[in-house]
Structure formats: structure tokens, C-alpha cells
C-alpha atoms as an extended CHARMM CRD file, in Angstrom:
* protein
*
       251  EXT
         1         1  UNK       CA             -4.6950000000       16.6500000000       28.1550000000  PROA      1               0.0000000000
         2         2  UNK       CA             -2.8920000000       19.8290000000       25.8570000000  PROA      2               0.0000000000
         3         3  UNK       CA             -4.8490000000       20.7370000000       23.0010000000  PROA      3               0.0000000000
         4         4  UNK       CA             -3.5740000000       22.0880000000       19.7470000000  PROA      4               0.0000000000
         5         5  UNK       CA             -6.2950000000       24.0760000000       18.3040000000  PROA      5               0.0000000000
         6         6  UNK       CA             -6.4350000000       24.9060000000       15.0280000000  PROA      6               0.0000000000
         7         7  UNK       CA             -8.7440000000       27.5590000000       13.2480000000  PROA      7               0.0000000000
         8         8  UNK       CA             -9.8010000000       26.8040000000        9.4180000000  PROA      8               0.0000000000
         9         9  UNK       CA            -10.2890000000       28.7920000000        6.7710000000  PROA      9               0.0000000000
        10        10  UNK       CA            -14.4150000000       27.9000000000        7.3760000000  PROA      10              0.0000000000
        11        11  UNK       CA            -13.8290000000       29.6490000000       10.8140000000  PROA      11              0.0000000000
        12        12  UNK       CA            -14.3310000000       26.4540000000       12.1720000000  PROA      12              0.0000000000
        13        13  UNK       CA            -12.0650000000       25.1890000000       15.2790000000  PROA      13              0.0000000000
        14        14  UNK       CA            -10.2560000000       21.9340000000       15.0140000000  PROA      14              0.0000000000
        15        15  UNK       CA             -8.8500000000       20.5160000000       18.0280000000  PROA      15              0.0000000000
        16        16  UNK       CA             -6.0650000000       17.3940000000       18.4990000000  PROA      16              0.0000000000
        17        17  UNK       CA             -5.0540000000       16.1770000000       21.8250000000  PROA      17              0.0000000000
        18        18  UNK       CA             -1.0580000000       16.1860000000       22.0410000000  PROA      18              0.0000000000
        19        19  UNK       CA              0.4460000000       13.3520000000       22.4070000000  PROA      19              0.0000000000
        20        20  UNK       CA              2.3640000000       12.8110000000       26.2270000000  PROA      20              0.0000000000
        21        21  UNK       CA              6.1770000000       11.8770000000       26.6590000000  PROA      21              0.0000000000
        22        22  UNK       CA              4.3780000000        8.6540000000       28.3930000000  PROA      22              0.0000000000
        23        23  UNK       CA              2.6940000000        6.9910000000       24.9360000000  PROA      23              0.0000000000
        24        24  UNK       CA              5.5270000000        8.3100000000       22.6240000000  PROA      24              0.0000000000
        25        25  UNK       CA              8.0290000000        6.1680000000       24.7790000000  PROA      25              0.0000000000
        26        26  UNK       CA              5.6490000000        3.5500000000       24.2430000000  PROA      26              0.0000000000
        27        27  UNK       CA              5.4000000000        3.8060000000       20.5210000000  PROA      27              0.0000000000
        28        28  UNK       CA              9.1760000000        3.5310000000       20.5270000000  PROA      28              0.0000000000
        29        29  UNK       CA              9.4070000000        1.0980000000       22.4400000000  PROA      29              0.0000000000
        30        30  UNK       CA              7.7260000000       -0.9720000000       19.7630000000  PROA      30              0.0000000000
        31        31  UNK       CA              8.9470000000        0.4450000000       16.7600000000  PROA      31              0.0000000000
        32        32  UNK       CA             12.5770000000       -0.6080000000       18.3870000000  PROA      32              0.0000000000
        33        33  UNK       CA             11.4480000000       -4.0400000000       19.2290000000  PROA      33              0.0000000000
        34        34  UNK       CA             10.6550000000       -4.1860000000       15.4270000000  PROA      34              0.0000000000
        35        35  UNK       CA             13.9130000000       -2.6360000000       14.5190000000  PROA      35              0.0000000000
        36        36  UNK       CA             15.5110000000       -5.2870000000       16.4560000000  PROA      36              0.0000000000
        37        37  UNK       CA             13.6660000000       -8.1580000000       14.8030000000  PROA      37              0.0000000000
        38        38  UNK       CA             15.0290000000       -6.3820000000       11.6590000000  PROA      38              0.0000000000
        39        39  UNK       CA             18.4370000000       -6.0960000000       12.5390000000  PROA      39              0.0000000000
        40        40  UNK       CA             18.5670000000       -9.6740000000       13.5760000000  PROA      40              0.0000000000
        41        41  UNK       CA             17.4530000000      -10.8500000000       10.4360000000  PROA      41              0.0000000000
        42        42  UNK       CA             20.0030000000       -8.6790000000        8.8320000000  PROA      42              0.0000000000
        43        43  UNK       CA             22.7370000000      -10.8160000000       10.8140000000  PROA      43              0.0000000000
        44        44  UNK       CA             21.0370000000      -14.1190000000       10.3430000000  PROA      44              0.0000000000
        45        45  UNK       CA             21.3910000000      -13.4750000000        6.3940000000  PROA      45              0.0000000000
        46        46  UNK       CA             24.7370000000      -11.9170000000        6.2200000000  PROA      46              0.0000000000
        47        47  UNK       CA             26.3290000000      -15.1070000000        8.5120000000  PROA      47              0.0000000000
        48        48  UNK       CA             23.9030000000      -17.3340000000        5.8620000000  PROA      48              0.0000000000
        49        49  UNK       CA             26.2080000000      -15.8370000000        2.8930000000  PROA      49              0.0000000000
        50        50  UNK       CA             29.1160000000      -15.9090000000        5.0560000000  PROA      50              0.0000000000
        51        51  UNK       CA             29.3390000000      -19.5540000000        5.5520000000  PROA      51              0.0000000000
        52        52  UNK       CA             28.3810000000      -19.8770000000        1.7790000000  PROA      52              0.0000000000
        53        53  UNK       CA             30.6620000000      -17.3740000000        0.3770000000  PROA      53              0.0000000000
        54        54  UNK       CA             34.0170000000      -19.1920000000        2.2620000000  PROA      54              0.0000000000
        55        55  UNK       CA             37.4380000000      -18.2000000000        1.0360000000  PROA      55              0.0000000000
        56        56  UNK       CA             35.7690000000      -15.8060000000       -1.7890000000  PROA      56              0.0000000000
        57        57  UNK       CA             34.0700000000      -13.9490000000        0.9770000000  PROA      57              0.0000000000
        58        58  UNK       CA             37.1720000000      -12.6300000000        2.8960000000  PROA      58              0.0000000000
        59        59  UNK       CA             38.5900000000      -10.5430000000       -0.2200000000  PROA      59              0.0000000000
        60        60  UNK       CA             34.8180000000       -8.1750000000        0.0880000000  PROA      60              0.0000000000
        61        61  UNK       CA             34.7800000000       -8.1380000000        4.0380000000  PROA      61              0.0000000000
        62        62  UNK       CA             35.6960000000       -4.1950000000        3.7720000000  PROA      62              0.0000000000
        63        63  UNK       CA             32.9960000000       -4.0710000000        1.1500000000  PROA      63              0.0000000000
        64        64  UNK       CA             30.9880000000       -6.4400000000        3.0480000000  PROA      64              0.0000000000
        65        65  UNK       CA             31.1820000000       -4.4540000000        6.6280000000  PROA      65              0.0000000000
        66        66  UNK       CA             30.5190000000       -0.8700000000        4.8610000000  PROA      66              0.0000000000
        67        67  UNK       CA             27.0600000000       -2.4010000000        3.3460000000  PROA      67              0.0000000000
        68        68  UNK       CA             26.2600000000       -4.0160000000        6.4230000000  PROA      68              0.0000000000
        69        69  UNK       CA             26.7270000000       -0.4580000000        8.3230000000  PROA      69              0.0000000000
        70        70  UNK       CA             24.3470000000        1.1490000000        5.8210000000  PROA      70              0.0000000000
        71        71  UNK       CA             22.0770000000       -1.1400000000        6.1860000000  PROA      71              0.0000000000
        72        72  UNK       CA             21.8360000000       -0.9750000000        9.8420000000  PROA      72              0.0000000000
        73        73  UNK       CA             21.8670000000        2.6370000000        9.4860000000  PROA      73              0.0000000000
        74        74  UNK       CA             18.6900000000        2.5230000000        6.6800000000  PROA      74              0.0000000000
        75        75  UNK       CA             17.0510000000       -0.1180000000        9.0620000000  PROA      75              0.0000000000
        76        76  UNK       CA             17.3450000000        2.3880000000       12.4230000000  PROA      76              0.0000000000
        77        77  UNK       CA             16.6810000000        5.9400000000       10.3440000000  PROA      77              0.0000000000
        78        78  UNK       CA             15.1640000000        5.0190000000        7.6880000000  PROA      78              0.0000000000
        79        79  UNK       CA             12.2960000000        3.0700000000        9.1270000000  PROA      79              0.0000000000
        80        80  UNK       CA             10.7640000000        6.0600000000       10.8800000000  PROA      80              0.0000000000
        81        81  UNK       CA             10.6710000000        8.0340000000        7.8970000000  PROA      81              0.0000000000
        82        82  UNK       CA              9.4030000000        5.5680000000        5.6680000000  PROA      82              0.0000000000
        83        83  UNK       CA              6.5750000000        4.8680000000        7.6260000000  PROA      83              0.0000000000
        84        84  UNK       CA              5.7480000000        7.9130000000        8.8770000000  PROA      84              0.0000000000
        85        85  UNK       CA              5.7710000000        8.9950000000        4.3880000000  PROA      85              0.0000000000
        86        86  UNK       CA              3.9210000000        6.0510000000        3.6210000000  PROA      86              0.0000000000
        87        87  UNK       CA              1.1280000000        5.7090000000        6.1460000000  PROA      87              0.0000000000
        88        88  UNK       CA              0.3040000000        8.9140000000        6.4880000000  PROA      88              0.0000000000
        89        89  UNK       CA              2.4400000000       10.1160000000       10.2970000000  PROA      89              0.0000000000
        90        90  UNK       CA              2.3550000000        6.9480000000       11.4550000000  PROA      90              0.0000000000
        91        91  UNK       CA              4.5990000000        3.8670000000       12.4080000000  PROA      91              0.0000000000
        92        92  UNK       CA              3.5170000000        0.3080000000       13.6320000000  PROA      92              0.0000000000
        93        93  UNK       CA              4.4300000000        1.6820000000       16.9250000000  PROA      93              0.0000000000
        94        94  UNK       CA              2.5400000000        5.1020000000       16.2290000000  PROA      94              0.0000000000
        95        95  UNK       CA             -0.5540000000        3.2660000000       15.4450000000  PROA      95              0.0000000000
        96        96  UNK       CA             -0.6130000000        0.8120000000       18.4640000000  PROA      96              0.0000000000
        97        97  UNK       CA             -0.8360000000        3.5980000000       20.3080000000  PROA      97              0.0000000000
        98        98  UNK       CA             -3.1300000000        5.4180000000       18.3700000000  PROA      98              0.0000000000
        99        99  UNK       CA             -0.4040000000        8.1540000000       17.5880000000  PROA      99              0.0000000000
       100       100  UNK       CA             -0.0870000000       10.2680000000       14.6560000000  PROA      100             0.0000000000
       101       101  UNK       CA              2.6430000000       13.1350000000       13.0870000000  PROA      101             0.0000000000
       102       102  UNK       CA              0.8630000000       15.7970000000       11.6000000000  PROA      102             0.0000000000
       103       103  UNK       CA              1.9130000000       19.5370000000       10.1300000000  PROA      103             0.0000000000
       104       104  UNK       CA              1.2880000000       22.2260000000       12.1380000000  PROA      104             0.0000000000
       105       105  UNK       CA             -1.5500000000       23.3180000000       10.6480000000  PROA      105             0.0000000000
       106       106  UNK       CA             -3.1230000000       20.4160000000       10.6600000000  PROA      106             0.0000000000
       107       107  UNK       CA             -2.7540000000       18.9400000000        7.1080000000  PROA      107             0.0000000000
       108       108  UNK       CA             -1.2080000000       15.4770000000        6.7540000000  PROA      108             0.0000000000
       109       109  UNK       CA              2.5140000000       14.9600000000        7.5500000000  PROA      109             0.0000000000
       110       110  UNK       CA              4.6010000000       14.9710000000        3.7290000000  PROA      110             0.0000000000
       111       111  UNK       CA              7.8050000000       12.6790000000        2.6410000000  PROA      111             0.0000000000
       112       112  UNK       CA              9.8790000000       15.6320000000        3.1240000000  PROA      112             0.0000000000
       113       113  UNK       CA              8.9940000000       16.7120000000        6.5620000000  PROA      113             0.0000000000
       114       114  UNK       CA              9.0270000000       12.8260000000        7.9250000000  PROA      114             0.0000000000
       115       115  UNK       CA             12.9170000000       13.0790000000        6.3900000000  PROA      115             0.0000000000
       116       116  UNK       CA             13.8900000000       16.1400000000        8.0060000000  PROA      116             0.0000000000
       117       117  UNK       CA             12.5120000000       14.9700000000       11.5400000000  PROA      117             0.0000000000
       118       118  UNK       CA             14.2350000000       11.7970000000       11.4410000000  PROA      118             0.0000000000
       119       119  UNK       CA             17.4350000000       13.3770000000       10.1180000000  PROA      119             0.0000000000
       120       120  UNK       CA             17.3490000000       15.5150000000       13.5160000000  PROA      120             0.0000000000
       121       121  UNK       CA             16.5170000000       12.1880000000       15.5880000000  PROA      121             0.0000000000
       122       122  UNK       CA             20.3500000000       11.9030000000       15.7250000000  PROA      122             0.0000000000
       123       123  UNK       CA             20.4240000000       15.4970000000       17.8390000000  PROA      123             0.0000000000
       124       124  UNK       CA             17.3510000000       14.5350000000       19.9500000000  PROA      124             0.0000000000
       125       125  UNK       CA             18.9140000000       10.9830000000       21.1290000000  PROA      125             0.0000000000
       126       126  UNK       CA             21.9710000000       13.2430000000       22.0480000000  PROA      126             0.0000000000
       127       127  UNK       CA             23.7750000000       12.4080000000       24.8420000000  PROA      127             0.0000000000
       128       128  UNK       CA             21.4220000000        8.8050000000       25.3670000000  PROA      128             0.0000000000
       129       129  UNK       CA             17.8030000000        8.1920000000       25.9790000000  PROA      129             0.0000000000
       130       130  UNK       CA             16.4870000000       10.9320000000       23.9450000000  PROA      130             0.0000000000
       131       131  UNK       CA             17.9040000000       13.2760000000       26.6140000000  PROA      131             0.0000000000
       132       132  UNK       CA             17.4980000000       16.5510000000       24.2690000000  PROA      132             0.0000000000
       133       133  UNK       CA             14.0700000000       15.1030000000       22.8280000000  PROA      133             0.0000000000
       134       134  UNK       CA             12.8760000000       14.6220000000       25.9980000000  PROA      134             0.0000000000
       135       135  UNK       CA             13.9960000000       18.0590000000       27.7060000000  PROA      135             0.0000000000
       136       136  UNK       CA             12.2100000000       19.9200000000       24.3960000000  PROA      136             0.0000000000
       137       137  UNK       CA              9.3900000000       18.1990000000       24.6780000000  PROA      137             0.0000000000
       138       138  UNK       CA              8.7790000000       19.5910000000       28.0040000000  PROA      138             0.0000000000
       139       139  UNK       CA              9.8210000000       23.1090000000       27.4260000000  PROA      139             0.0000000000
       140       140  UNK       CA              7.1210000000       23.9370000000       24.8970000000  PROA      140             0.0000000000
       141       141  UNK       CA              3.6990000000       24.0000000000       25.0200000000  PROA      141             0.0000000000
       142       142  UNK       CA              3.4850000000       21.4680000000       22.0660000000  PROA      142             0.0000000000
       143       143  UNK       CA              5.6690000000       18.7260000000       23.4930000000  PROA      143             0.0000000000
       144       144  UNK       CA              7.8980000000       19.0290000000       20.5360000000  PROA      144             0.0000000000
       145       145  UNK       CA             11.0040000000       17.5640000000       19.8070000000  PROA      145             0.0000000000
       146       146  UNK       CA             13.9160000000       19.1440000000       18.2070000000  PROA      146             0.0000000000
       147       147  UNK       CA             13.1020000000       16.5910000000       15.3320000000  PROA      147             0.0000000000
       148       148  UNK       CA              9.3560000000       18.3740000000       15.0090000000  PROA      148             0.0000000000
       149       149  UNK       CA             10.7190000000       21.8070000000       15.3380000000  PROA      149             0.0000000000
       150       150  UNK       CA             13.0650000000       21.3630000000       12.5200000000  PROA      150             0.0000000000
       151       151  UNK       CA              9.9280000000       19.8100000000       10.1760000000  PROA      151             0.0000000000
       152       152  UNK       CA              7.1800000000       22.4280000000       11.3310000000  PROA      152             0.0000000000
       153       153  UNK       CA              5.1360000000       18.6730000000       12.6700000000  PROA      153             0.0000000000
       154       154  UNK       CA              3.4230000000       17.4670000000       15.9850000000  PROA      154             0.0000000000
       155       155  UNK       CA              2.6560000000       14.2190000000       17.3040000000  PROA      155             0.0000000000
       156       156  UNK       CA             -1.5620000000       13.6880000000       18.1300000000  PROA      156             0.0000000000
       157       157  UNK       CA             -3.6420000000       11.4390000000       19.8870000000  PROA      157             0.0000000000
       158       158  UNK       CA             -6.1760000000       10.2030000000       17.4930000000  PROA      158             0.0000000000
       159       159  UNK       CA             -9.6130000000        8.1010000000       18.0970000000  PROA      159             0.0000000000
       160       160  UNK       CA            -10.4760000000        5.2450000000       16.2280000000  PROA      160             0.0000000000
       161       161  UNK       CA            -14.2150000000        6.5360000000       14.5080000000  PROA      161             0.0000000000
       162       162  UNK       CA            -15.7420000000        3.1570000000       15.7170000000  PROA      162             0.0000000000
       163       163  UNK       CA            -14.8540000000        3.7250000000       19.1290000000  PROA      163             0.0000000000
       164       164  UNK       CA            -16.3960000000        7.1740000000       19.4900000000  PROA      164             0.0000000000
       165       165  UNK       CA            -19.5990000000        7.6500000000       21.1190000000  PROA      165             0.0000000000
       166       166  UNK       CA            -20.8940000000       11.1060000000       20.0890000000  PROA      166             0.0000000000
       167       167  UNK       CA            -24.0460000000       12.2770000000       21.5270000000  PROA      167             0.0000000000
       168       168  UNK       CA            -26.3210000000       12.7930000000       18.6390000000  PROA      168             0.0000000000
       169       169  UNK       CA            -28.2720000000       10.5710000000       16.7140000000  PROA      169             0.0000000000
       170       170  UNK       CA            -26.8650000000        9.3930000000       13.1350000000  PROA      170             0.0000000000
       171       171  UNK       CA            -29.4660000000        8.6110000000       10.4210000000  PROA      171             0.0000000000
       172       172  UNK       CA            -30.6710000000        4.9240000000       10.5560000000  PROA      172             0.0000000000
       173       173  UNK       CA            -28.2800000000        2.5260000000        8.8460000000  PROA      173             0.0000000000
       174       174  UNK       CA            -29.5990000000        1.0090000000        5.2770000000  PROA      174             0.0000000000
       175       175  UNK       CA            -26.1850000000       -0.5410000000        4.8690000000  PROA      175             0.0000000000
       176       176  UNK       CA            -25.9110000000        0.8500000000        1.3730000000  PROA      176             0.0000000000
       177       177  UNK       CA            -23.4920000000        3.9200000000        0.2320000000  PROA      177             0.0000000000
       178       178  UNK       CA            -24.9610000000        6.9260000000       -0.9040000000  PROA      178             0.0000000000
       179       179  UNK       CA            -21.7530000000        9.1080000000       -1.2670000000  PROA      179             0.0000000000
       180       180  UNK       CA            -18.2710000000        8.5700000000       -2.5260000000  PROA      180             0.0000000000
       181       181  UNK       CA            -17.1550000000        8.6150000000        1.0950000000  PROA      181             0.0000000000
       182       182  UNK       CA            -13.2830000000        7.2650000000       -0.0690000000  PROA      182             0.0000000000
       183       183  UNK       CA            -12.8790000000       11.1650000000       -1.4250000000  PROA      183             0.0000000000
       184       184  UNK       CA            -13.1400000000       12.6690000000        1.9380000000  PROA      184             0.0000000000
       185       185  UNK       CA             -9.3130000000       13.6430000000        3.6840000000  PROA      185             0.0000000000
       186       186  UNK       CA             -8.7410000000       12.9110000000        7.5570000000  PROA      186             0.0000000000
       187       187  UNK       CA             -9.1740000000       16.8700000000        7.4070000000  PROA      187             0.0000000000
       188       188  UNK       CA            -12.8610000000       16.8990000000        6.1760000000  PROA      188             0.0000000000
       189       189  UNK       CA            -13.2190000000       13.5950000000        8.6500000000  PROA      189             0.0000000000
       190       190  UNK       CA            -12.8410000000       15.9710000000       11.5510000000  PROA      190             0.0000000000
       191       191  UNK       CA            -14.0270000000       18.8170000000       10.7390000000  PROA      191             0.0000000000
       192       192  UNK       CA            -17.1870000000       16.8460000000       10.6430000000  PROA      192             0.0000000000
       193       193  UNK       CA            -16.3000000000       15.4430000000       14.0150000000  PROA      193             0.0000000000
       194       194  UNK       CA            -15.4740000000       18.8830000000       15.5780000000  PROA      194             0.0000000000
       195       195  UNK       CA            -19.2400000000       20.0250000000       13.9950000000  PROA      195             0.0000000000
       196       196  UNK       CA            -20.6500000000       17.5230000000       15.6940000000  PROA      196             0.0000000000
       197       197  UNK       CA            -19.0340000000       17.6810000000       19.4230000000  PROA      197             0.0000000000
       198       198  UNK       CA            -19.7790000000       21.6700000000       19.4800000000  PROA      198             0.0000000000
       199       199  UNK       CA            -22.9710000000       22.4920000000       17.5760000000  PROA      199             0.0000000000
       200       200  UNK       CA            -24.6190000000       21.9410000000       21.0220000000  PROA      200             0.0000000000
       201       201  UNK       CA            -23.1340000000       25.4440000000       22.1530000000  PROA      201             0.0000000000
       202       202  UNK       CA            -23.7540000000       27.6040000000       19.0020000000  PROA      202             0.0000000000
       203       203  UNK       CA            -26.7530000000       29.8260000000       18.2790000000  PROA      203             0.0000000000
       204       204  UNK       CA            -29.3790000000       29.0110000000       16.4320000000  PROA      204             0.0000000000
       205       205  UNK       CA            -28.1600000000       31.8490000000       13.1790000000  PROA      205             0.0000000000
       206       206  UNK       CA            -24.3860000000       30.6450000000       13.5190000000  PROA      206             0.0000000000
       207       207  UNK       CA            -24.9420000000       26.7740000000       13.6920000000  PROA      207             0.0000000000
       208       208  UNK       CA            -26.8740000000       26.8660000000       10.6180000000  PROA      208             0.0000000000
       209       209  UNK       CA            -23.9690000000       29.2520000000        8.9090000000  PROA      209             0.0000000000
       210       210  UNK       CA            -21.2590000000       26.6410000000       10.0150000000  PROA      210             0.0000000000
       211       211  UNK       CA            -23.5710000000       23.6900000000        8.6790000000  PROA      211             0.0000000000
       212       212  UNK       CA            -23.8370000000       25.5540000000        5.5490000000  PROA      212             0.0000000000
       213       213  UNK       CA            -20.7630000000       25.8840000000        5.5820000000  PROA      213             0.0000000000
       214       214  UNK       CA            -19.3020000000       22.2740000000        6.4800000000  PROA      214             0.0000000000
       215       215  UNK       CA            -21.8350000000       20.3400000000        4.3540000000  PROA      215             0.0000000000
       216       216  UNK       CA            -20.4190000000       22.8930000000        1.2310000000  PROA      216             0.0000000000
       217       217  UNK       CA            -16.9420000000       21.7150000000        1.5410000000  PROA      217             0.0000000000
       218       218  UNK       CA            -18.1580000000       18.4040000000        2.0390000000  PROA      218             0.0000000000
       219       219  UNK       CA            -20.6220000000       18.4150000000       -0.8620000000  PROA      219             0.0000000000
       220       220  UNK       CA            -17.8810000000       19.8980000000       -3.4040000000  PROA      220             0.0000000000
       221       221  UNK       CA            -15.2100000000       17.2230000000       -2.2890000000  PROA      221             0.0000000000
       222       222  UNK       CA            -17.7720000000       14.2680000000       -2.9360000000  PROA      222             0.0000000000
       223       223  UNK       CA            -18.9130000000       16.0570000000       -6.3990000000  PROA      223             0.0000000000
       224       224  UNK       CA            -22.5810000000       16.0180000000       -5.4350000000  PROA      224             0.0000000000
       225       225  UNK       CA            -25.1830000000       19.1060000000       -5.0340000000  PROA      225             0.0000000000
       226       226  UNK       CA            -25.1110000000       21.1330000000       -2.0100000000  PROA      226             0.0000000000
       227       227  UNK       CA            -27.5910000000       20.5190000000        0.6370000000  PROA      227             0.0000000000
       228       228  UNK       CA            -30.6280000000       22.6580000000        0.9600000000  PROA      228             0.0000000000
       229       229  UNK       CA            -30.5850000000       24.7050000000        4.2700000000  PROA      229             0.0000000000
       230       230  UNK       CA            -32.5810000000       22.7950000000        6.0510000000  PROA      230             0.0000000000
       231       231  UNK       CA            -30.8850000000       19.3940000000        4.9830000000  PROA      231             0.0000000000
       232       232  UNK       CA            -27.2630000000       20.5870000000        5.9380000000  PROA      232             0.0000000000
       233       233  UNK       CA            -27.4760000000       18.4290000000        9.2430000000  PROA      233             0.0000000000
       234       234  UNK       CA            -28.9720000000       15.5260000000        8.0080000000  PROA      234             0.0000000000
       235       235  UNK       CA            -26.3060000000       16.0010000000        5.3770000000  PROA      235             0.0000000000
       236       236  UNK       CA            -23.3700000000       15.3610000000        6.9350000000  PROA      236             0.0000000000
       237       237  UNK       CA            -24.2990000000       13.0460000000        9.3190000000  PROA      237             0.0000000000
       238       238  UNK       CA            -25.0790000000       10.6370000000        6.1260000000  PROA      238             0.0000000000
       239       239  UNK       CA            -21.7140000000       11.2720000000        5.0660000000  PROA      239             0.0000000000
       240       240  UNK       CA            -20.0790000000       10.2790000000        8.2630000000  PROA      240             0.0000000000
       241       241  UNK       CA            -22.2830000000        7.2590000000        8.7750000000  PROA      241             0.0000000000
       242       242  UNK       CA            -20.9320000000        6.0820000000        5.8250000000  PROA      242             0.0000000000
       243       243  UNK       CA            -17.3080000000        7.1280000000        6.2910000000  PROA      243             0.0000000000
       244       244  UNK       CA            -17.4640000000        5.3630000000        9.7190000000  PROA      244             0.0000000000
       245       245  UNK       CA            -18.6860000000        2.5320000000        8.3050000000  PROA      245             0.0000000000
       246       246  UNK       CA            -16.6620000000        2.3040000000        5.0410000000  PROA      246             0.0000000000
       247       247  UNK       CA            -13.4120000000        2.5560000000        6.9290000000  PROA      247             0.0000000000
       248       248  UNK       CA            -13.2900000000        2.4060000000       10.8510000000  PROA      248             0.0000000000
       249       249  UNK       CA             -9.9340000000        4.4720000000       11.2180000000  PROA      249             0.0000000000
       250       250  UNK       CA             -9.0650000000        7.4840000000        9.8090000000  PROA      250             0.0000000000
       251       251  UNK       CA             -7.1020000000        8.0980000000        6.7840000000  PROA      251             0.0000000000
């Protein structure tokens, strides 16, 4: 699976699996399915008011078939954006499939960028079937769309935490909270994560730098002391005990 790999300011290397052609098409395939149920609720209402508006009805039709457009419109656009703004890259369909939109640099997808690659979705669907999406996407290295291009995003494959089965030990589980784990960002999540698969293949001198360095940024963002040297390890994977445990998914 592609890779985008992303170097942080802590000169630590984060790494997202791209999201295929294969699961987007999925995700849409849902989110559409949803669109329709919308859509069809939308009718079911406006022949409700119809029937109960009679003779007074016929005098707005104009009115009438001009809201109804926008609303179909808001229901088809709109939707992506809105969820993608609101729950952080993702839609219903997204997270099904364990999808997310993120920036390019890895920070969290904002309400403008969701806008501007939904406003483009009517160039990407261009002539039918997401013909130009679908010939970008496989053009570039980051299977983008003309929709991501335009909004400096990219579509991941994300993990659930609880299904991850890392190969080091965690502390043993007292079931109580030690840290203010709900402070941590999905960037600080995996940048623990990305510690943890690859401190295996580090020296001895530069592991202990990047756990110094980890459990610091991790220590400031919870307001707490920083760990002593020795304690950096032990450190963090406290924190992420209780960050799997507090939540499950990431933020």
C-alpha cells in the first residue's frame, strides 16, 4: 500500500497509508445511498405540503421548484463538506471504511479546505462516474483528486487504536486515568504510534533522544512535568494506554 510520509518538526517520521480508488468508491457508495434516503425524504415532505397547500400552493410553484433545487443541491454538495468540517475528514461513508481527509502535512482537514474540495467535486464527476477524479487519482503518486489538489488534502487509511496489535508491552491496566488523555490531537496520537512501531530499529543514543523528545511534547500538551530520562518510555506508553482506552478511535 502507498505511503505518505511525513517528517515533524521532532524529526520524527509519520507515516499514513493512502487510501485506494477501490475503498473511496466504497465510501461513496454509502454516502450516496444516504444522500438518496435524504433526497427522498425531501420529496416525501414537499408532496406532504403539496396536497396540504391545494389551490394556494400553485401561485409559489416557481418559488416552490427554485427551493426545492437548492435543497437538492445543499443535500448532494453540501453533505460532503459538512461532514468532512464537522467530524474531523470524515463522512458516514468515510468512517465505514475507516477513511479519513487530512492536510498535506498531516494536520487535521479545516472548514475551508472541506469547501473548496467539494466545490471542485463538480470538475472531478466531469463527464460521469468521476471520470476526471478517477484519471487524477491515478496519475499522482498521492491518488489525488482534482478536488484534493485544489484544497492542499489527502484521503488516509486509518486503524481503529483497539484493533492494533503492537508488539510491545503496555503498562498493566489499573483502570483508573492518570493523565488528561482528552488534550492529546490525532497528531500527538500517532506520533506516539509511529514511536512505538520503529523504536525497535533505532540506536540505543537516538531512541532515547526521540523518547525525550516525544514524551516532551506529550508532557507539555497534558500540562504535567516532563519525564525523567529514564521514565520517557514508560511515559508514553501510560499515556496511550489510557488514550486507547478512554476513546477507541482516533480523534
Amino acid at each position: 500500500m502507498d505511503q505518505l510520509t511525513i517528517e515533524t518538526p521532532e524529526q520524527t517520521t509519520l507515516e499514513y497509508p493512502l487510501a485506494g480508488i477501490g475503498s473511496r468508491f466504497l465510501a461513496l457508495a454509502i454516502d450516496t445511498l444516504i444522500q438518496l434516503a435524504g433526497l427522498l425524504a425531501l420529496l416525501l415532505l414537499a408532496a406532504g405540503w403539496a396536497r396540504l397547500g391545494g389551490p394556494r400552493w400553485r401561485p409559489a410553484t416557481v418559488w416552490g421548484e427554485a427551493a426545492a433545487v437548492l435543497a437538492v443541491a445543499g443535500i448532494y454538495y453540501g453533505y460532503f463538506a459538512a461532514f468532512e468540517s464537522l467530524w474531523n475528514g470524515q463522512t458516514p461513508g468515510k468512517r465505514r471504511m475507516n477513511l479519513r481527509v487530512i492536510q498535506d502535512s498531516g494536520r487535521p482537514v479545516n472548514a475551508m479546505q472541506a469547501i473548496a474540495r467539494n466545490v471542485v467535486r463538480l470538475v472531478d464527476q466531469v463527464p460521469a462516474f468521476y471520470c476526471f477524479g478517477v484519471a487524477s487519482a491515478l496519475l499522482n503518486r498521492r491518488n489525488k483528486r482534482l478536488g484534493d489538489f485544489a484544497a492542499g488534502t489527502v484521503v488516509v487509511q486509518e486503524q481503529r487504536l483497539g484493533t492494533m496489535t503492537p508488539d510491545w508491552l503496555l503498562a498493566e491496566d489499573s483502570g483508573t486515568s492518570t493523565y488528561p488523555v482528552a488534550a492529546l490531537s490525532d497528531t500527538e496520537v500517532q506520533l506516539m504510534e509511529t514511536f512505538f512501531r520503529r523504536r525497535g530499529e533505532l540506536e540505543a543514543d537516538l531512541r532515547a533522544r526521540t523518547a525525550s523528545l516525544v514524551a516532551g511534547r506529550i508532557a507539555k500538551r497534558l500540562g504535567v512535568a516532563p519525564s525523567r530520562p529514564r521514565g520517557n518510555e514508560e511515559f508514553l506508553e501510560t499515556v496511550y494506554q489510557e488514550t486507547r482506552r478512554a476513546g477507541g478511535f482516533r480523534r
